[in-house]
Structure formats: structure tokens, C-alpha cells
PyMOL Python script that loads the backbone (N, CA, C, O; Angstrom):
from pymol import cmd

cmd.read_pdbstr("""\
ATOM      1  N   UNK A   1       7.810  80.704   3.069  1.00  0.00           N
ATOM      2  CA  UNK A   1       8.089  82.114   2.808  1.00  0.00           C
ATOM      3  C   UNK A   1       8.672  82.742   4.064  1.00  0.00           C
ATOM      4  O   UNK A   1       8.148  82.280   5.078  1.00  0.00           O
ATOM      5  N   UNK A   2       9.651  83.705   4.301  1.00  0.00           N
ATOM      6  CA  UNK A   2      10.215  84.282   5.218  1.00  0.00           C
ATOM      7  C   UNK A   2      10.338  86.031   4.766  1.00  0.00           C
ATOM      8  O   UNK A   2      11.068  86.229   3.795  1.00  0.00           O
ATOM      9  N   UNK A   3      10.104  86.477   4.992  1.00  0.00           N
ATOM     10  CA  UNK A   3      10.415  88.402   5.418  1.00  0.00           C
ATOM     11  C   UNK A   3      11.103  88.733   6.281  1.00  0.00           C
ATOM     12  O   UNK A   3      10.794  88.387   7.421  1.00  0.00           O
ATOM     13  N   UNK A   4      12.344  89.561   6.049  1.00  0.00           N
ATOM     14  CA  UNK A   4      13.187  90.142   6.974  1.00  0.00           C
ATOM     15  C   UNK A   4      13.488  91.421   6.754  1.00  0.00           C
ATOM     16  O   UNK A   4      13.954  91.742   5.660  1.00  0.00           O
ATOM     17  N   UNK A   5      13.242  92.495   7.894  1.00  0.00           N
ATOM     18  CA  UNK A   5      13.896  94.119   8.083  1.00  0.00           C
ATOM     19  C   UNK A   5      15.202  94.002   8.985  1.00  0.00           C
ATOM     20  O   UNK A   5      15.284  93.696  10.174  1.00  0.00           O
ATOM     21  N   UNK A   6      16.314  94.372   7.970  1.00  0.00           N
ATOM     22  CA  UNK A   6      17.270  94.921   9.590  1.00  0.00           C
ATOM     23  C   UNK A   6      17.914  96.008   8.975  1.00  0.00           C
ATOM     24  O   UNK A   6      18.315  96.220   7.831  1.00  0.00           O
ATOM     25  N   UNK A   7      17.909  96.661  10.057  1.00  0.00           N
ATOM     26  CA  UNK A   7      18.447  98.367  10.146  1.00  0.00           C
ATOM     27  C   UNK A   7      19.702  98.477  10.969  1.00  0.00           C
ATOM     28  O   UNK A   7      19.774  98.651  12.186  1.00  0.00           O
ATOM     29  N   UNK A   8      20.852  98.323   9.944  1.00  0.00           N
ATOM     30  CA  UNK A   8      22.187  98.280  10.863  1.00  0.00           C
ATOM     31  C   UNK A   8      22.391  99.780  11.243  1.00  0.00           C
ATOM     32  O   UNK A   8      22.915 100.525  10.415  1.00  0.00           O
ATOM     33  N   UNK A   9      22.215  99.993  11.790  1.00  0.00           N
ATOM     34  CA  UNK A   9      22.274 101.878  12.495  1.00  0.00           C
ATOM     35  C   UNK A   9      23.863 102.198  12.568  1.00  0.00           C
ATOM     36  O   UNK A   9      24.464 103.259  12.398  1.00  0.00           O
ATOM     37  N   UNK A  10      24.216 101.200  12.808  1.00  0.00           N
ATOM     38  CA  UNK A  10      26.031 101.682  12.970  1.00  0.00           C
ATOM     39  C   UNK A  10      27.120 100.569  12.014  1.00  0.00           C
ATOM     40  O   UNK A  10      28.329 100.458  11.811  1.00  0.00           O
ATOM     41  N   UNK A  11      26.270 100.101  11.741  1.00  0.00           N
ATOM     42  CA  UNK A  11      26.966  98.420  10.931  1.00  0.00           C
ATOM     43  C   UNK A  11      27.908  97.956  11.285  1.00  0.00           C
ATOM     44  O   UNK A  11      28.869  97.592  10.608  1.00  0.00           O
ATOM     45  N   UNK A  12      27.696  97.890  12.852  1.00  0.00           N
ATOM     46  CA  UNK A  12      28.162  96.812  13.234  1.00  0.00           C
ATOM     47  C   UNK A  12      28.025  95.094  12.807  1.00  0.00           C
ATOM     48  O   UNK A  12      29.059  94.450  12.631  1.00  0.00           O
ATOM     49  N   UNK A  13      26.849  94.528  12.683  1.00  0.00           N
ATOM     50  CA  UNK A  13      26.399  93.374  12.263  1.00  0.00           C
ATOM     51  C   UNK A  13      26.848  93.167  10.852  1.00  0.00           C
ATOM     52  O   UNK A  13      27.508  92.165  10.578  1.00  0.00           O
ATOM     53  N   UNK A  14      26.448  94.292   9.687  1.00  0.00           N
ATOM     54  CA  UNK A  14      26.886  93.625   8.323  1.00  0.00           C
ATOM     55  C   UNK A  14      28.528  94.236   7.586  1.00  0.00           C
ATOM     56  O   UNK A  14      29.193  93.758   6.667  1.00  0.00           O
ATOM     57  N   UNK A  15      28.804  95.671   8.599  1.00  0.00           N
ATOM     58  CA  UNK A  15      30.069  95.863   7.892  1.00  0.00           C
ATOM     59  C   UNK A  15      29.704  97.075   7.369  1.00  0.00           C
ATOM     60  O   UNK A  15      30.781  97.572   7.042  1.00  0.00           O
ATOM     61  N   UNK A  16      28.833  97.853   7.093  1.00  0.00           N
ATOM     62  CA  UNK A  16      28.013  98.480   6.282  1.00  0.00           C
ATOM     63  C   UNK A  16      26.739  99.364   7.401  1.00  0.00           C
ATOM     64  O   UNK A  16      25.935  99.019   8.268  1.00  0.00           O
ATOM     65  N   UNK A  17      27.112 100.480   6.827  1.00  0.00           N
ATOM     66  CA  UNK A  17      25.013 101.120   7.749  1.00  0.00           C
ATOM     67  C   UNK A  17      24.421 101.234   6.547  1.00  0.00           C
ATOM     68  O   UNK A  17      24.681 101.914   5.554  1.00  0.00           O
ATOM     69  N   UNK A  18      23.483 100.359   6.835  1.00  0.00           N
ATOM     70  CA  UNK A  18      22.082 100.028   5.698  1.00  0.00           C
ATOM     71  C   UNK A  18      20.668  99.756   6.445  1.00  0.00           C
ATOM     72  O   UNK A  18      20.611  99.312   7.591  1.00  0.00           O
ATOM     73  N   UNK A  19      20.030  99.936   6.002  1.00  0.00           N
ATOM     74  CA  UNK A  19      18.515  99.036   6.016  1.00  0.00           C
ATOM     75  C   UNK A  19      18.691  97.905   5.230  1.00  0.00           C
ATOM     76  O   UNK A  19      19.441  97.952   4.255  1.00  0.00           O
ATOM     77  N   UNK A  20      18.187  97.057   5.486  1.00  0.00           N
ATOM     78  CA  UNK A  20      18.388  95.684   4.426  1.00  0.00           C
ATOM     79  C   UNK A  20      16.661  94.994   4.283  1.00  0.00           C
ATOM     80  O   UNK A  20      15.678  95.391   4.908  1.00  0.00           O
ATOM     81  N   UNK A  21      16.687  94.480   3.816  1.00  0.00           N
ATOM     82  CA  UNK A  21      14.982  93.732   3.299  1.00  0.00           C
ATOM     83  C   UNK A  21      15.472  92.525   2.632  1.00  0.00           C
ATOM     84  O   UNK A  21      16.353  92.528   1.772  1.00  0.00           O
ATOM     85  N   UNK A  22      14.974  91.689   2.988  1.00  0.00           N
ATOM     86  CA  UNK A  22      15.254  90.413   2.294  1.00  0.00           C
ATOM     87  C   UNK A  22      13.793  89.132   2.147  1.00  0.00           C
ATOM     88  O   UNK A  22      13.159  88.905   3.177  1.00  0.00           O
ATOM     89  N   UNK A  23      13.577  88.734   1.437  1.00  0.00           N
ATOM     90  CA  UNK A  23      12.596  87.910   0.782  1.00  0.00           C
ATOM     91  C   UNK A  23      13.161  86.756   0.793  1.00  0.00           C
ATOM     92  O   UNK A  23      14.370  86.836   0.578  1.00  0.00           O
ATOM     93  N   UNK A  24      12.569  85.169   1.044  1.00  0.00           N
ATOM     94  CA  UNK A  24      13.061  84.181   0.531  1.00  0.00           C
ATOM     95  C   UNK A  24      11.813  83.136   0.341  1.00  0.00           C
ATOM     96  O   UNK A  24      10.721  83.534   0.746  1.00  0.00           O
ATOM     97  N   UNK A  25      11.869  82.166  -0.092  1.00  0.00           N
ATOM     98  CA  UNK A  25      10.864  81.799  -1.190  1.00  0.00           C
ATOM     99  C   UNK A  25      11.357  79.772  -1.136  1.00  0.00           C
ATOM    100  O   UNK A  25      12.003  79.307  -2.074  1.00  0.00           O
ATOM    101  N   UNK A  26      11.103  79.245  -0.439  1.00  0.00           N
ATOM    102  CA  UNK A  26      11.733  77.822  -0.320  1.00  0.00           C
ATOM    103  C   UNK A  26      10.744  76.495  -0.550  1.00  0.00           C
ATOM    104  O   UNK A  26       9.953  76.053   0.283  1.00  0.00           O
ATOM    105  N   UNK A  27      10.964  76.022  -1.763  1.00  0.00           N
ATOM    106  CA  UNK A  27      10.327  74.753  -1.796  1.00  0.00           C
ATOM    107  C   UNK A  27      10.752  73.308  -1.543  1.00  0.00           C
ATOM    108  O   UNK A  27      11.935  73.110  -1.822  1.00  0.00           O
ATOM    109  N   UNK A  28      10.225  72.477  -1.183  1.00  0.00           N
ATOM    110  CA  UNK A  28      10.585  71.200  -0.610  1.00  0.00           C
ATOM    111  C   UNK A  28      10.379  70.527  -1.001  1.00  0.00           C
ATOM    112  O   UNK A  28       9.384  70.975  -1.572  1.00  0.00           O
ATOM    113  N   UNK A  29      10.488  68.731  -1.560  1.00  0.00           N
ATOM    114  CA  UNK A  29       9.860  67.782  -2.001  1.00  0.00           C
ATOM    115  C   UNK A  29      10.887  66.800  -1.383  1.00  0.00           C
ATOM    116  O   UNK A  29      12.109  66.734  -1.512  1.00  0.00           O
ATOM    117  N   UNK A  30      10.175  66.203  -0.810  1.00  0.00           N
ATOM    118  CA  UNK A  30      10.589  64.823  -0.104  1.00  0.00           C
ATOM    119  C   UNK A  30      10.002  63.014  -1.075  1.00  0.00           C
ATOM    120  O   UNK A  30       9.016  62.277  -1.046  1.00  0.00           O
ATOM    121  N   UNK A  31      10.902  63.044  -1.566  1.00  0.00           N
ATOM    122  CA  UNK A  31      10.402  61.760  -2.511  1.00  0.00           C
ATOM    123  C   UNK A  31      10.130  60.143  -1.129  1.00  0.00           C
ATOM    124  O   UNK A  31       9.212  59.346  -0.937  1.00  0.00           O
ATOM    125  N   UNK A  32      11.181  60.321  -0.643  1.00  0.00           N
ATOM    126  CA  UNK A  32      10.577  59.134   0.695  1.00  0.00           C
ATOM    127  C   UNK A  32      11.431  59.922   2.195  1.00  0.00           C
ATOM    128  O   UNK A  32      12.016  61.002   2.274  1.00  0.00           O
ATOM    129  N   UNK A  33      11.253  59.155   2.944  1.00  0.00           N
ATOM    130  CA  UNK A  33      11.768  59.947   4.529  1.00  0.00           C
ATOM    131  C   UNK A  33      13.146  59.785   4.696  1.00  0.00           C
ATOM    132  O   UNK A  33      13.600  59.984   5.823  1.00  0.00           O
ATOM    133  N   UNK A  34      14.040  59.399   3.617  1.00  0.00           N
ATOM    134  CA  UNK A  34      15.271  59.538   3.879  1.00  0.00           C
ATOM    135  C   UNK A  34      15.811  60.528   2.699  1.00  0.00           C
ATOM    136  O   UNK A  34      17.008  60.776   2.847  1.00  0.00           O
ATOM    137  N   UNK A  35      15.216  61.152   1.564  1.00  0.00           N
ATOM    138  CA  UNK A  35      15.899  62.065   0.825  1.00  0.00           C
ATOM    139  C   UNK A  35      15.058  63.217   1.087  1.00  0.00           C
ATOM    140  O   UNK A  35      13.882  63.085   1.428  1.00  0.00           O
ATOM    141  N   UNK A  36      15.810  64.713   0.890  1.00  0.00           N
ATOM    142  CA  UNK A  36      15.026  65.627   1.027  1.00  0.00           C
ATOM    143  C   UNK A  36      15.532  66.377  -0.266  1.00  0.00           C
ATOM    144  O   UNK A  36      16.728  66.257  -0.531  1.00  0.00           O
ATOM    145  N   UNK A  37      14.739  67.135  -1.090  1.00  0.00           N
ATOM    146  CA  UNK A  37      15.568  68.099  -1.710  1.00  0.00           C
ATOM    147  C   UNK A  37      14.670  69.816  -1.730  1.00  0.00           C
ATOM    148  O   UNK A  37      13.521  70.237  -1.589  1.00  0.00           O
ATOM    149  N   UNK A  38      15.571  70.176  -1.906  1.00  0.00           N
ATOM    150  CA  UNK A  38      15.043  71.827  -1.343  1.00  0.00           C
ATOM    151  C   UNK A  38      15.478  73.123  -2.459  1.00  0.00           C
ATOM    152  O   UNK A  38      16.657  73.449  -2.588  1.00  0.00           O
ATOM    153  N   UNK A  39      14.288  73.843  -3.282  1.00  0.00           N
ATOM    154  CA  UNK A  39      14.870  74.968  -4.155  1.00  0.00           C
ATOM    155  C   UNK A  39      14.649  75.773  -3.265  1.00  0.00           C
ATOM    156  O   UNK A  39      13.742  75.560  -2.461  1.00  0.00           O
ATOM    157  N   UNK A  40      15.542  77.049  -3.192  1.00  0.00           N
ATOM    158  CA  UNK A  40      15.331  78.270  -2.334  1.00  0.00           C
ATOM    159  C   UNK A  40      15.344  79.615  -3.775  1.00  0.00           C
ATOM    160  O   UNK A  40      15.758  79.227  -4.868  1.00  0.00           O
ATOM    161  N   UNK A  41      15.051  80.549  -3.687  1.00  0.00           N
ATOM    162  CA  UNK A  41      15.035  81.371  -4.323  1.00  0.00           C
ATOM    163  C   UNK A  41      15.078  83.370  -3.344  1.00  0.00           C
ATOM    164  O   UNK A  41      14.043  83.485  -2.687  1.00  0.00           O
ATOM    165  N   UNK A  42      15.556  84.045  -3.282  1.00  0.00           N
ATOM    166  CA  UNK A  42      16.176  84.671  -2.603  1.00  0.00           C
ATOM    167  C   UNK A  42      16.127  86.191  -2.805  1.00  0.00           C
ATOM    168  O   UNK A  42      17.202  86.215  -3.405  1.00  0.00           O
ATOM    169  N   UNK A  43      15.723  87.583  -2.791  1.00  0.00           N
ATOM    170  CA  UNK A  43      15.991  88.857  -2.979  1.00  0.00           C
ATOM    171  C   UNK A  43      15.761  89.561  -1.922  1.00  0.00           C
ATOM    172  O   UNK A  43      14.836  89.627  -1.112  1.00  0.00           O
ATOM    173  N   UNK A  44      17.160  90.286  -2.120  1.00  0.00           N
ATOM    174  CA  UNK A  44      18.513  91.215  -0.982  1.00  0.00           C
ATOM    175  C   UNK A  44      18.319  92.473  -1.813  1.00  0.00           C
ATOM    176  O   UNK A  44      18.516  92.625  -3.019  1.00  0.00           O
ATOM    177  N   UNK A  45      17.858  93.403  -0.841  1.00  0.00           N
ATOM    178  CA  UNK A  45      17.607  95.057  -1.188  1.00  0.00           C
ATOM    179  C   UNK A  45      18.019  95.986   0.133  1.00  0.00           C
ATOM    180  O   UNK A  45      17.415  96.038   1.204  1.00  0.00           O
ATOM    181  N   UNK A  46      19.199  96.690  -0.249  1.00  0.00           N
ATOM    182  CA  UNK A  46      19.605  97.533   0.769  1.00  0.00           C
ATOM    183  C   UNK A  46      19.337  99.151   0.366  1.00  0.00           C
ATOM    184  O   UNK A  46      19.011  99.266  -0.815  1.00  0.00           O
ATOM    185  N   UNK A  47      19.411 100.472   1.137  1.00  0.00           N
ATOM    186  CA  UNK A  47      18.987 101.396   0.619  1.00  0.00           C
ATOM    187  C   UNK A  47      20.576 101.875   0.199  1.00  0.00           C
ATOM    188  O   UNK A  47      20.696 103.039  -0.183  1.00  0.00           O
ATOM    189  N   UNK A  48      21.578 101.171   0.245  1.00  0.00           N
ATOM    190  CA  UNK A  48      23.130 102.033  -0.441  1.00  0.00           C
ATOM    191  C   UNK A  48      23.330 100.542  -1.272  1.00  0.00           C
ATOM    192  O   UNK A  48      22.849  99.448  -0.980  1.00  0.00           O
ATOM    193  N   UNK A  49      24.335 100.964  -2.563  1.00  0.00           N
ATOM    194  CA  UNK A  49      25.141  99.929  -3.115  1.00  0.00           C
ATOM    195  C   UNK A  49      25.857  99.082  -2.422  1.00  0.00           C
ATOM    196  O   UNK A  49      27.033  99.412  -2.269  1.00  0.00           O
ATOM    197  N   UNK A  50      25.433  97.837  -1.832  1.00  0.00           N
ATOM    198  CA  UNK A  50      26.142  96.924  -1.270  1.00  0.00           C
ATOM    199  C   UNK A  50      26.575  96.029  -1.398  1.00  0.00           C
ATOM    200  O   UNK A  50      27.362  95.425  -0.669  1.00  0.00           O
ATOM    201  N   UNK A  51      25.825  95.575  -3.056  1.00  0.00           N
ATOM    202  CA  UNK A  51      25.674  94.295  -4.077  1.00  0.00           C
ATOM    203  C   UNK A  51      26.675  94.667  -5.395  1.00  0.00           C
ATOM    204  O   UNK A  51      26.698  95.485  -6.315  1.00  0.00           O
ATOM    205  N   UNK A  52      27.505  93.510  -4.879  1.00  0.00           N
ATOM    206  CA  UNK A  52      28.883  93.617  -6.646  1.00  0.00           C
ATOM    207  C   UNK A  52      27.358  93.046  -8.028  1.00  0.00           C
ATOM    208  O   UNK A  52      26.654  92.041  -7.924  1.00  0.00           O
ATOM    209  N   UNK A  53      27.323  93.753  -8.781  1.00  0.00           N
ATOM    210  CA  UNK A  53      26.901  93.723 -10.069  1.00  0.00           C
ATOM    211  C   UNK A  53      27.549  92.611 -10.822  1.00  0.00           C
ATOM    212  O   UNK A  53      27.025  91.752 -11.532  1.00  0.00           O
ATOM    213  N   UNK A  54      28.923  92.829 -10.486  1.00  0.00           N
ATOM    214  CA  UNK A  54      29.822  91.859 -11.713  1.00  0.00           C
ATOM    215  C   UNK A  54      31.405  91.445 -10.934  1.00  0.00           C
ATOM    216  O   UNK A  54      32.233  92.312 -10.652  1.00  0.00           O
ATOM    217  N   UNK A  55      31.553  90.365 -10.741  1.00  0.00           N
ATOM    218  CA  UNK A  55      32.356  90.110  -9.542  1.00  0.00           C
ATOM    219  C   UNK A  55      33.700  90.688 -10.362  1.00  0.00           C
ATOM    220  O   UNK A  55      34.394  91.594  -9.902  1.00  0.00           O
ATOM    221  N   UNK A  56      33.916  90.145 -11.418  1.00  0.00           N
ATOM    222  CA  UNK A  56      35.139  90.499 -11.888  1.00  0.00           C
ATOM    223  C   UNK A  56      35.627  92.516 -12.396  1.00  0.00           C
ATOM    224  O   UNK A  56      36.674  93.160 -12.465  1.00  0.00           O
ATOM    225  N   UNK A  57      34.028  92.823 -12.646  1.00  0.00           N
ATOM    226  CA  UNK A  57      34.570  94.373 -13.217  1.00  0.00           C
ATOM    227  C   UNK A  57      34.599  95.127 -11.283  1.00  0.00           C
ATOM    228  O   UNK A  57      34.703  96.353 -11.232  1.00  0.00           O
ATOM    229  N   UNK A  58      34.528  94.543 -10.229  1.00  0.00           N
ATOM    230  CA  UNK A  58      34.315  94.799  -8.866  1.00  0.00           C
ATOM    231  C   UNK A  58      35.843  94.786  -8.797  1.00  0.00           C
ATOM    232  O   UNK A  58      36.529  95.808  -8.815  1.00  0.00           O
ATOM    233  N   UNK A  59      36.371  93.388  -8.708  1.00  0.00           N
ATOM    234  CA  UNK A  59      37.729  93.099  -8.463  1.00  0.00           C
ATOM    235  C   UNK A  59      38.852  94.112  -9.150  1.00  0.00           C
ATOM    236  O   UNK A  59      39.758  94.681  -8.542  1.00  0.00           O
ATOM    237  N   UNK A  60      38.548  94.199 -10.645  1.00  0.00           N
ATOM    238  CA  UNK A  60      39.292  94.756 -11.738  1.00  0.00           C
ATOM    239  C   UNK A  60      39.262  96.112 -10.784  1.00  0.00           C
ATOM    240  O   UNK A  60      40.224  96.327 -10.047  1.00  0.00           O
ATOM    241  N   UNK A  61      38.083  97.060 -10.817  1.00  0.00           N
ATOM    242  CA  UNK A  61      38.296  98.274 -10.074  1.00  0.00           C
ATOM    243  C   UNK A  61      38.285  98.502  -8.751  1.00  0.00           C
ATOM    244  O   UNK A  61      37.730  99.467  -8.224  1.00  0.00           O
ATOM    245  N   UNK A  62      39.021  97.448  -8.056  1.00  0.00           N
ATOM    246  CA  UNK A  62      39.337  97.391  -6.401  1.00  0.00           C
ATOM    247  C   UNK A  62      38.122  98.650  -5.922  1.00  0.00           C
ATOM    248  O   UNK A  62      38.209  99.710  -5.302  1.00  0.00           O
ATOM    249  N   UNK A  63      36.975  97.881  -6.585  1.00  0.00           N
ATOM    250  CA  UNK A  63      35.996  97.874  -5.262  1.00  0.00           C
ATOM    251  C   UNK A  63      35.035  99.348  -5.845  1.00  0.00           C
ATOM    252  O   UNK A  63      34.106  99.833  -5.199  1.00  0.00           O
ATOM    253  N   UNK A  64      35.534  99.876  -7.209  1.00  0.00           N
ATOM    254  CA  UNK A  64      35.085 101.092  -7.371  1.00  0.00           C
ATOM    255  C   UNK A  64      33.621 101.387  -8.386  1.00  0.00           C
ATOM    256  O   UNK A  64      32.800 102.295  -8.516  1.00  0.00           O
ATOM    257  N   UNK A  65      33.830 100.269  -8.876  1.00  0.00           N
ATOM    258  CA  UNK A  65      32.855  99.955  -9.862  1.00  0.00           C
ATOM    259  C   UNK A  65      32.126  98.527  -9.557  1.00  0.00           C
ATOM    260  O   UNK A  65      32.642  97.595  -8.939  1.00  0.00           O
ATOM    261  N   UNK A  66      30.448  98.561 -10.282  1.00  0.00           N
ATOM    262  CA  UNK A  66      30.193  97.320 -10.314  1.00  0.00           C
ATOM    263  C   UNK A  66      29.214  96.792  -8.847  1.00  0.00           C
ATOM    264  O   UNK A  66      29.086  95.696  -8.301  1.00  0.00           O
ATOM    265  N   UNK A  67      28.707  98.002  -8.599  1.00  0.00           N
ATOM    266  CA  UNK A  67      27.692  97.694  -7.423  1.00  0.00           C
ATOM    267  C   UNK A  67      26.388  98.190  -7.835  1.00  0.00           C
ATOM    268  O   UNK A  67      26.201  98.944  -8.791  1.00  0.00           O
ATOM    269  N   UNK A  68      25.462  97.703  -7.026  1.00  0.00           N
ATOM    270  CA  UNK A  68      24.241  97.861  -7.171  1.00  0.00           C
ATOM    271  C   UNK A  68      23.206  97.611  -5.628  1.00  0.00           C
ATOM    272  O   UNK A  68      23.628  97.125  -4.578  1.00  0.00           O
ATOM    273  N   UNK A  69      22.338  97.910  -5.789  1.00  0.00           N
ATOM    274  CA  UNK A  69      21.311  98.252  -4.468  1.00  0.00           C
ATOM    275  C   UNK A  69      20.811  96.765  -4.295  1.00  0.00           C
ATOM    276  O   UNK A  69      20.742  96.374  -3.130  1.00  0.00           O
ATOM    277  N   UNK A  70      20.522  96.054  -5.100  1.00  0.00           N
ATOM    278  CA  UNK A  70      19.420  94.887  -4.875  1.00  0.00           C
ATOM    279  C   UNK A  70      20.626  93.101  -5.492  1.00  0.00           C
ATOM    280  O   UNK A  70      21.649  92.982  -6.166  1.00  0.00           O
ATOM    281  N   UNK A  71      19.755  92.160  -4.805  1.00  0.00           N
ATOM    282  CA  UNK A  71      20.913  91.014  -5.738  1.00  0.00           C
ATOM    283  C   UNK A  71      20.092  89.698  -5.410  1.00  0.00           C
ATOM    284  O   UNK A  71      19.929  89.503  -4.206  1.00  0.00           O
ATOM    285  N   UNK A  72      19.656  88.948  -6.101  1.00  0.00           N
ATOM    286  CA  UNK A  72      19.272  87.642  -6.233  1.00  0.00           C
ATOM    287  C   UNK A  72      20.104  86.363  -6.255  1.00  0.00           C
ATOM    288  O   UNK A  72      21.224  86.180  -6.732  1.00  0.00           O
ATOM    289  N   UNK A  73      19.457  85.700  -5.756  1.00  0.00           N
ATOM    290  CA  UNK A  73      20.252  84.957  -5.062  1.00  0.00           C
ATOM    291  C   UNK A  73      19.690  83.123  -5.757  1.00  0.00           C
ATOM    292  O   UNK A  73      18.485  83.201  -5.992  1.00  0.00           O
ATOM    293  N   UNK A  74      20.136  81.925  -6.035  1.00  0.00           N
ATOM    294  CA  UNK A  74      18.838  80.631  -5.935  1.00  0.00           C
ATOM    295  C   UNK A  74      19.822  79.545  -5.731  1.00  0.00           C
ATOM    296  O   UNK A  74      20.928  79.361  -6.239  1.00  0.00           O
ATOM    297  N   UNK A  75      19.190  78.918  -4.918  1.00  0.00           N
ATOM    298  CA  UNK A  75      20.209  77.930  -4.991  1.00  0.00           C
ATOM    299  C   UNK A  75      19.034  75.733  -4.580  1.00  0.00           C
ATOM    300  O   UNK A  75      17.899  75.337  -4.317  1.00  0.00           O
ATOM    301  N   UNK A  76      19.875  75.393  -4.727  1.00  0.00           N
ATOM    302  CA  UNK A  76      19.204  73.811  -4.843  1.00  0.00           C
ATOM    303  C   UNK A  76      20.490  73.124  -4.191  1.00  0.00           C
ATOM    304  O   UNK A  76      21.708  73.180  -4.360  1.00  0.00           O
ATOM    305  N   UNK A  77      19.672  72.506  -3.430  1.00  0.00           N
ATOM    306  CA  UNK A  77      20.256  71.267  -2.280  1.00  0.00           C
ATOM    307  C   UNK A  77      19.600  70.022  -2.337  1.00  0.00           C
ATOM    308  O   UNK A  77      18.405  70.040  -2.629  1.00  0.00           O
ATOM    309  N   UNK A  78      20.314  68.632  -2.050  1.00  0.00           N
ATOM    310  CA  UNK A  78      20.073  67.703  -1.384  1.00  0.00           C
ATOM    311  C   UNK A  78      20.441  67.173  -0.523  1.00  0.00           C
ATOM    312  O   UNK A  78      21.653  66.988  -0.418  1.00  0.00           O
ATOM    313  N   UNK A  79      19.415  66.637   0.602  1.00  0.00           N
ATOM    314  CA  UNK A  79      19.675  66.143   1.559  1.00  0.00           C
ATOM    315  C   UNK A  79      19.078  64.395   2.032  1.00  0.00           C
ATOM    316  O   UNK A  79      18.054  63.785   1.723  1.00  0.00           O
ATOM    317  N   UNK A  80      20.177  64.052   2.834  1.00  0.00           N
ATOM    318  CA  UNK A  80      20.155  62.504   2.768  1.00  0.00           C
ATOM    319  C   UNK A  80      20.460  62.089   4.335  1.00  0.00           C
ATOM    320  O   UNK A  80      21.511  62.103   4.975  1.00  0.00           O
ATOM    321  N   UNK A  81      19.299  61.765   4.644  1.00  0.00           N
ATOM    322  CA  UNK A  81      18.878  61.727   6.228  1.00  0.00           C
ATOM    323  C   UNK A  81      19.224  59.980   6.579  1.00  0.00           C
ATOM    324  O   UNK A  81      18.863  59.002   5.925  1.00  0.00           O
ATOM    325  N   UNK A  82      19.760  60.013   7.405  1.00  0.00           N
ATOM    326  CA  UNK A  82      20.505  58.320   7.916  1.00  0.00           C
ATOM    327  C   UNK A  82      20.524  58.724   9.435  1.00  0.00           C
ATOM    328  O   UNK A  82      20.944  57.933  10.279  1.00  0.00           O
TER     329      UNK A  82
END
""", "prot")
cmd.dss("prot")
cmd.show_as("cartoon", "prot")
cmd.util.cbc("prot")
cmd.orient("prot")
């Protein structure tokens, strides 16, 4: 498990002045010492719309529509140690 606060005061770092909060959530299972595989699971909450809702109705309205405050994230990897 990981917890993160960052408070871009001038947004410099993300592009954006936000507070940001982020959660992540990572499980592991190692079947022997040379494979690894890893689920992560992920939630991104800023206090302004910083998150595209819908990539394409985002694109369609160059950027005007199609945001939202919060965005989930999951993803699955394997790894192969030699």
C-alpha cells in the first residue's frame, strides 16, 4: 500500500496548480525466483478537473469537455528475472 499528498502551489511539477492524493494498492505473486507477476490497482483525486472522462469526447472538444476530478487507474505486469 502507498499514500501520497502533493500540493503543486504553482504547478510547476504537474503542469497544473492542484492538490493531488493518490492511493495505490499492489499485489505480488512470485510462482519461483525467476518469474514475478504484479497487479497494481490505482486512485488519482485532484481538487480541479484534471482527469479526461472520455479520451475521445476530450479530443473531439479540444480539451473543453470530458474532465473530471478523480481517475482510476489498474494495470498487470510480468516480470522475468535472468
Amino acid at each position: 500500500m502507498r499514500v501520497e499528498y502533493f500540493d503543486d502551489k504553482d504547478g510547476y511539477r504537474t503542469g497544473v496548480i492542484q492538490k493531488w492524493k493518490e492511493g495505490t494498492a499492489t499485489l505480488r505473486y512470485m510462482p519461483n525466483m525467476n518469474f514475478e507477476v504484479r497487479a497494481e490497482g490505482r486512485y488519482d483525486r485532484s481538487d480541479g478537473n484534471n482527469f479526461v472522462n472520455d479520451a475521445l469526447a476530450f479530443a473531439a472538444s479540444e480539451g473543453k469537455l470530458g474532465t473530471k476530478n478523480s481517475g482510476w487507474s489498474l494495470g498487470l505486469e510480468g516480470i522475468a528475472k535472468f
